[in-house]
N, C-alpha and C positions, 0 to 999 in steps of 0.2 A: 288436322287434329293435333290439337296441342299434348302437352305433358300436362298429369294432375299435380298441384302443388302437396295436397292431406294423400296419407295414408288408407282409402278406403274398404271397406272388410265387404267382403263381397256377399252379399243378401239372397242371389238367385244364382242358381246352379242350371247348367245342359238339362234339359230336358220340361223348365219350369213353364207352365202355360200361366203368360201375363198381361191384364188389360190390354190397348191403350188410349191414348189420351188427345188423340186429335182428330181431325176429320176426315183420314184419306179412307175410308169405308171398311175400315177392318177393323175389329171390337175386341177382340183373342188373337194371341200367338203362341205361338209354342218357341223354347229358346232351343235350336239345334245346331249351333257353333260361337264358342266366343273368338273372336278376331284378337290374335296377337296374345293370348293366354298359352303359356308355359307352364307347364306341371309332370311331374315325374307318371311313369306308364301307369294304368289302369285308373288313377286318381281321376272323378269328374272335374270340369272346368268349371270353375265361381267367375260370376262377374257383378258387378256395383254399378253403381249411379256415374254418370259417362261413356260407361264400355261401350262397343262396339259388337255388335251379334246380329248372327244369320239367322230370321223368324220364317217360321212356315205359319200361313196364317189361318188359324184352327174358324174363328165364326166371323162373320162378315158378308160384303154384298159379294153378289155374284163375280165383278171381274178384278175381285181381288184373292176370293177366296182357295185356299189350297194351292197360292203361290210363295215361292220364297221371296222376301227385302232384306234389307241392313237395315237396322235399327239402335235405338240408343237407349239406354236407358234412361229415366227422367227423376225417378223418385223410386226409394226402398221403404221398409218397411224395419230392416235389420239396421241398429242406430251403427254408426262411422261416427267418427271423430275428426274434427276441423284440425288446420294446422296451428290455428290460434287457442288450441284449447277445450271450444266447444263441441257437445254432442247432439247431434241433428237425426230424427228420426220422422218419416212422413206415416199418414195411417194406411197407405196402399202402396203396393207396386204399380207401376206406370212405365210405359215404355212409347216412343217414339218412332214411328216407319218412316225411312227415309228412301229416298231415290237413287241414290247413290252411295258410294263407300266415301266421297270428302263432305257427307254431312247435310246434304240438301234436303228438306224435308217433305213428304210428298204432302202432308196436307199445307191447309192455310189458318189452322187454328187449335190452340191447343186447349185444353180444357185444365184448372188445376193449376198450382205452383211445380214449380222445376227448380230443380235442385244449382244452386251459385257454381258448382263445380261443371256440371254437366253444359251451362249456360258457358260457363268461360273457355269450355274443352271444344265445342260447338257453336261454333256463332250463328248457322242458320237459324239452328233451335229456336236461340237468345233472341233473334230479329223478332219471332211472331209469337214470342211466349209473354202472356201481359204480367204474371207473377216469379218473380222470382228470388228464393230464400236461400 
């Protein structure tokens, strides 16, 4: 997991239930830990497009459903700001189930563009992602 180069504003908070976007059988998750977010007592944790979070997975097939993954996020909804300048906003949240915590993806397709940050932070992503802004 690399370092982000932009500043990212974080779009979805603990507890947000969000799409996703590929095909490993799970359609809903709920976000129930960000990985490596720091924040003073009682404050909810925010996480952006690249983060790393622990999803419990609310709809989907049977042998995935009502299990925890790591997951990533792919696309926000709440615009960030490039380090070049520009501001980038997609029309949905989208998030990615992985296999592991170094980024392996459990599906084999993703659905949708994926965010340039999230793709350079993640290279499994990037390998099977056919859009990416």
């Amino acid at each position: 997991m690399k370092a982000l180069r932009s500043k990212i504003s974080k779009g979805l908070q603990f507890g947000s239930i969000v799409p996703t976007c590929d095909n490993s059988g799970a359609k809903t998750a709920k976000i129930i830990s960000v990985i490596g977010s720091k924040t003073v007592k009682g404050r909810i944790s925010g996480c952006g497009v690249g983060s790393l979070v622990k999803v419990a997975v609310k709809k989907g097939t049977k042998d995935v459903k009502a299990l925890v993954f790591y997951a990533t996020i792919v696309r926000q909804r709440k615009e960030f700001r490039r380090s070049d300048g520009m501001r980038v906003k997609f029309e949905d949240n989208a998030l990615v189930i992985l296999k592991d915590e170094k980024g392996n993806p459990k599906g084999t397709l993703l659905k949708g563009p994926v965010a340039k940050e999230a793709a350079e932070r993640w290279p499994g992503v990037a390998k099977i992602s056919k859009i990416i802004v």
